[in-house]
MIDOSE-1310 file (N, C-alpha, C; in nm, 2 decimals, decimal comma, always signed):
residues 105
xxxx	-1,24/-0,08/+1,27/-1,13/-0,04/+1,18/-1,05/-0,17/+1,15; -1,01/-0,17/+1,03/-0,92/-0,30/+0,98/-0,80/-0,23/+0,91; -0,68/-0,25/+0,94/-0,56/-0,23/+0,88/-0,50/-0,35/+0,82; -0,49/-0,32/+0,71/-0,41/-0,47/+0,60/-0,39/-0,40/+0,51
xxxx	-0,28/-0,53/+0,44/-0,20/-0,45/+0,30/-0,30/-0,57/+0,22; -0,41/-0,64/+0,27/-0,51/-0,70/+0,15/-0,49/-0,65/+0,05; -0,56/-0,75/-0,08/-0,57/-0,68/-0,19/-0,77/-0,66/-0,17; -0,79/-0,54/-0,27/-0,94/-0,49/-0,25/-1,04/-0,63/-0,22
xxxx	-1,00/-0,72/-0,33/-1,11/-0,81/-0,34/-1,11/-0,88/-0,20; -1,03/-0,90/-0,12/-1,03/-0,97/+0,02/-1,08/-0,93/+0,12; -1,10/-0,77/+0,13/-1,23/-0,74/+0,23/-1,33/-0,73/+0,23; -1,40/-0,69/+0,36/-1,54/-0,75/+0,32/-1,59/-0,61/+0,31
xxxx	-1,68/-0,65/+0,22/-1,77/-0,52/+0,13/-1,86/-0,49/+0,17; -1,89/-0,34/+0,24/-2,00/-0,32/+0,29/-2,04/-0,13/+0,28; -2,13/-0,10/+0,25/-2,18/+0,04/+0,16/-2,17/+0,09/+0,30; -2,21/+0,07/+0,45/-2,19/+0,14/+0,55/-2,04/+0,18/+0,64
xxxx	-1,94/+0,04/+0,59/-1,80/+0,09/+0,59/-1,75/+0,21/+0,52; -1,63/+0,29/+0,58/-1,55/+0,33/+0,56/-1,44/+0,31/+0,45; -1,37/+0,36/+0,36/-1,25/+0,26/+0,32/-1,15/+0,39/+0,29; -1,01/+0,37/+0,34/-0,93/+0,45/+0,29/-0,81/+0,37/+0,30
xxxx	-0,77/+0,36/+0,16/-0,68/+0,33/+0,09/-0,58/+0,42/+0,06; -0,42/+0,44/+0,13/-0,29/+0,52/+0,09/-0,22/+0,43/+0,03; -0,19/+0,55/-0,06/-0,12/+0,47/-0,23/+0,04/+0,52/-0,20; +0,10/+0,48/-0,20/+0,23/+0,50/-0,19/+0,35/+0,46/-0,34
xxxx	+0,42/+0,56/-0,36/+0,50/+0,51/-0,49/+0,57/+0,37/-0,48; +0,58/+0,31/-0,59/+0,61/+0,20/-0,57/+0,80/+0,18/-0,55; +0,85/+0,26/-0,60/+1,01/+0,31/-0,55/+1,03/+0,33/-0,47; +0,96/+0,40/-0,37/+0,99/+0,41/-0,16/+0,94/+0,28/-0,11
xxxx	+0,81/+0,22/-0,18/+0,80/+0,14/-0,09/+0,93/-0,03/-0,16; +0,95/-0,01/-0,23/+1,09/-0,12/-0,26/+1,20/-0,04/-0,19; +1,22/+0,05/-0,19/+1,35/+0,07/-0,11/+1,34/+0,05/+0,01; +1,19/+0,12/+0,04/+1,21/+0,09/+0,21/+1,15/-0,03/+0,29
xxxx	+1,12/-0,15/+0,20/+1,11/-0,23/+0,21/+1,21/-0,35/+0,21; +1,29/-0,33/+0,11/+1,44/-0,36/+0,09/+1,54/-0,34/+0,21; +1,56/-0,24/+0,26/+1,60/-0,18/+0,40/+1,54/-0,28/+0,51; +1,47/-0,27/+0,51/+1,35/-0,34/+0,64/+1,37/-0,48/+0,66
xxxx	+1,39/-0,53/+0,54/+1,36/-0,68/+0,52/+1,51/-0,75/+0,57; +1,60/-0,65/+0,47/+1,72/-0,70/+0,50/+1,81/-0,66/+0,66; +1,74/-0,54/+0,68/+1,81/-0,56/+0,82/+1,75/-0,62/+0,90; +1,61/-0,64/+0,90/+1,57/-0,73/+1,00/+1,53/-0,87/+1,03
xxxx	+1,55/-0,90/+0,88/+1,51/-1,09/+0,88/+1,62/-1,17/+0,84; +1,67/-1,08/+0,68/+1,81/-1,15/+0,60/+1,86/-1,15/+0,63; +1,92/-0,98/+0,68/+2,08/-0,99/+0,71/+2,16/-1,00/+0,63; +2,30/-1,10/+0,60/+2,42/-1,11/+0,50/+2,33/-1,21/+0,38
xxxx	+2,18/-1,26/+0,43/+2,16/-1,35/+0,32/+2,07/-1,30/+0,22; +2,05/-1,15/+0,28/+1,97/-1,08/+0,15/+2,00/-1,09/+0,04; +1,91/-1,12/-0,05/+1,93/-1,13/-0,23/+1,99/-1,01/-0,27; +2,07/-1,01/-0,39/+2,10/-0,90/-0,45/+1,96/-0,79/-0,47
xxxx	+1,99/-0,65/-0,47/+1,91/-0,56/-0,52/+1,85/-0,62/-0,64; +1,90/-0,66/-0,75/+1,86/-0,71/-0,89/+1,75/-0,81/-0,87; +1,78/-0,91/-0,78/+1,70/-1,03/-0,76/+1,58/-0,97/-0,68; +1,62/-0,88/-0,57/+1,48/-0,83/-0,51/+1,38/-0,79/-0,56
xxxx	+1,44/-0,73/-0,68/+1,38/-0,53/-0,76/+1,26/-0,72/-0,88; +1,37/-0,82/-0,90/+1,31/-0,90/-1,01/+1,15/-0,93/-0,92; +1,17/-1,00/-0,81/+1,05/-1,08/-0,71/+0,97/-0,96/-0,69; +1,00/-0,81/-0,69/+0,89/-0,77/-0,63/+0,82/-0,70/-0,71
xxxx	+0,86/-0,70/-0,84/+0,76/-0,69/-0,96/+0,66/-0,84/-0,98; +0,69/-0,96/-0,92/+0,61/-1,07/-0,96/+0,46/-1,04/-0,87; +0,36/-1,10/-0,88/+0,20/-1,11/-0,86/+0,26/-1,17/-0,73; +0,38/-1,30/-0,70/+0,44/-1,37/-0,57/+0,52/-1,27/-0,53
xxxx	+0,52/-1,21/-0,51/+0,64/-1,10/-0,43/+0,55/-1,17/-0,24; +0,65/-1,24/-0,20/+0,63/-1,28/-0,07/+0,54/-1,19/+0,05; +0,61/-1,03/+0,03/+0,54/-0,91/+0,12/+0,40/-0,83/+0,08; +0,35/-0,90/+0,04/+0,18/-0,85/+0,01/+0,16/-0,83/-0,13
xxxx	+0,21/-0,94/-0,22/+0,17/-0,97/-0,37/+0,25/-0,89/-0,43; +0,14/-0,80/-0,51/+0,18/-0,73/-0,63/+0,14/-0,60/-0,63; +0,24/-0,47/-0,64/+0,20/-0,36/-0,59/+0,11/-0,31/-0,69; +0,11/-0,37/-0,81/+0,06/-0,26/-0,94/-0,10/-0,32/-0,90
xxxx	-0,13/-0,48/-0,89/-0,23/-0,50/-0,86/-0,33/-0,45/-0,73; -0,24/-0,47/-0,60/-0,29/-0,43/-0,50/-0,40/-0,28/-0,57; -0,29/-0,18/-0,57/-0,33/-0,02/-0,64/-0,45/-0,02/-0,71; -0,43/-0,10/-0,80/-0,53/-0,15/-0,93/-0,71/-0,14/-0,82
xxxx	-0,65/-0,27/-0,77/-0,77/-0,25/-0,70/-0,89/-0,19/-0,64; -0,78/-0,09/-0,53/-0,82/+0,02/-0,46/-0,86/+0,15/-0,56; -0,78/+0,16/-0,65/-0,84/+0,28/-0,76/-0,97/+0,25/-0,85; -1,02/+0,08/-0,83/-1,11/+0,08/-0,88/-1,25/+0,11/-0,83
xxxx	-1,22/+0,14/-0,73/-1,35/+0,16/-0,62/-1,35/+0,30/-0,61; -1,24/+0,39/-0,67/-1,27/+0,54/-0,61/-1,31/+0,63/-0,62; -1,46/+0,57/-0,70/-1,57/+0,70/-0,69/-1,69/+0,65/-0,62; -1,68/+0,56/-0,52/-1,76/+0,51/-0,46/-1,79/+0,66/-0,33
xxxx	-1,85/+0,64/-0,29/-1,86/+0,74/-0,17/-1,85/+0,72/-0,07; -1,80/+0,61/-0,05/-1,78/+0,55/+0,10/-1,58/+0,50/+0,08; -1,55/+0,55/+0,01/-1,38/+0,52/-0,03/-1,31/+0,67/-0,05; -1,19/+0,67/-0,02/-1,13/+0,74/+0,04/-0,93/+0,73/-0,05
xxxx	-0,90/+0,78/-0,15/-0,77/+0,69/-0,20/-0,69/+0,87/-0,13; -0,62/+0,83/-0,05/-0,51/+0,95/+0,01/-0,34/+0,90/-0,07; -0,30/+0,95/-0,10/-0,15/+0,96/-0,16/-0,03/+0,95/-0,02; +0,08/+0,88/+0,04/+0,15/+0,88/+0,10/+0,20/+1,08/+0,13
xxxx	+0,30/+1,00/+0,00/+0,36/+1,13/+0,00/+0,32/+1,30/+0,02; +0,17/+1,32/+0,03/+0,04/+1,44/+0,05/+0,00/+1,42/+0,18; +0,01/+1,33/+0,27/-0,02/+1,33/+0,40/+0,11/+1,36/+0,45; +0,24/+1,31/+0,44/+0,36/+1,36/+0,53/+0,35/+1,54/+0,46
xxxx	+0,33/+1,55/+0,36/+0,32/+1,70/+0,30/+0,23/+1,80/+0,39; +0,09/+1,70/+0,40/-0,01/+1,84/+0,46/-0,06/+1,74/+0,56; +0,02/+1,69/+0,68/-0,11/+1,60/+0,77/-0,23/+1,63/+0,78; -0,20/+1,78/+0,86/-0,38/+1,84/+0,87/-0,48/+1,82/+0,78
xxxx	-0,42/+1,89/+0,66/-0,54/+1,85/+0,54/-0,58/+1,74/+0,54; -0,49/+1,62/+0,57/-0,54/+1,50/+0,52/-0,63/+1,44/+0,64; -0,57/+1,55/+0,77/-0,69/+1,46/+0,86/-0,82/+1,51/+0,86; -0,83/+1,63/+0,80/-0,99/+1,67/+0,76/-1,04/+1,64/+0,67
xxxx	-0,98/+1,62/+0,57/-1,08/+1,54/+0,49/-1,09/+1,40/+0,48; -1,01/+1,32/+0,62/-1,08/+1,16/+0,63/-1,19/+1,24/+0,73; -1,16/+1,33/+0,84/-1,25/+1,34/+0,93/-1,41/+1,37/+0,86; -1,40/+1,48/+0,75/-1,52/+1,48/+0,70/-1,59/+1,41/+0,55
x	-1,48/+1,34/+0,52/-1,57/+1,22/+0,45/-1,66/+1,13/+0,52
């Protein structure tokens, strides 16, 4: 099992792996990233909201690139049979569901 916020092309590709990929809206994950960042590393030297919201639209966004690309990625693979794309917000909604159908993919 490998857990990373890689982008697709960085792991390694293999038809007898597994892959599931949770897509998360890109507005929870800036906010609750924003949150995170600044209480736990910035502090009073956090960038304004404005300057944040600017960097983490860039391909450089410091915390794992670029979200539209990341996504990009993983959606390009998802009719593969060995890939798996689950939605954040659908697994806090129906855990169970979601853990049966990683269990029986």
């Amino acid at each position: 099992m490998i857990k990373t916020h890689f982008d697709w092309d960085m792991l390694p590709d293999s038809s007898e792996a597994k892959y599931i990929a949770v897509i998360r809206d890109p507005k929870d994950i800036f906010v609750s990233n924003y949150h995170f960042i600044r209480d736990g590393v910035y502090g009073p030297a956090m960038p304004t909201v404005d300057t944040w919201f600017e960097l983490f639209l860039t391909p450089q966004f410091p915390l794992g690139g670029s979200w539209a690309v990341n996504t990009a990625g993983y959606w390009a693979q998802r009719k593969r049979p060995n890939v798996l794309i689950a939605s954040f917000k659908e697994m806090k909604r129906d855990l169970r569901g979601t853990v049966l159908e990683v269990a029986t993919s």
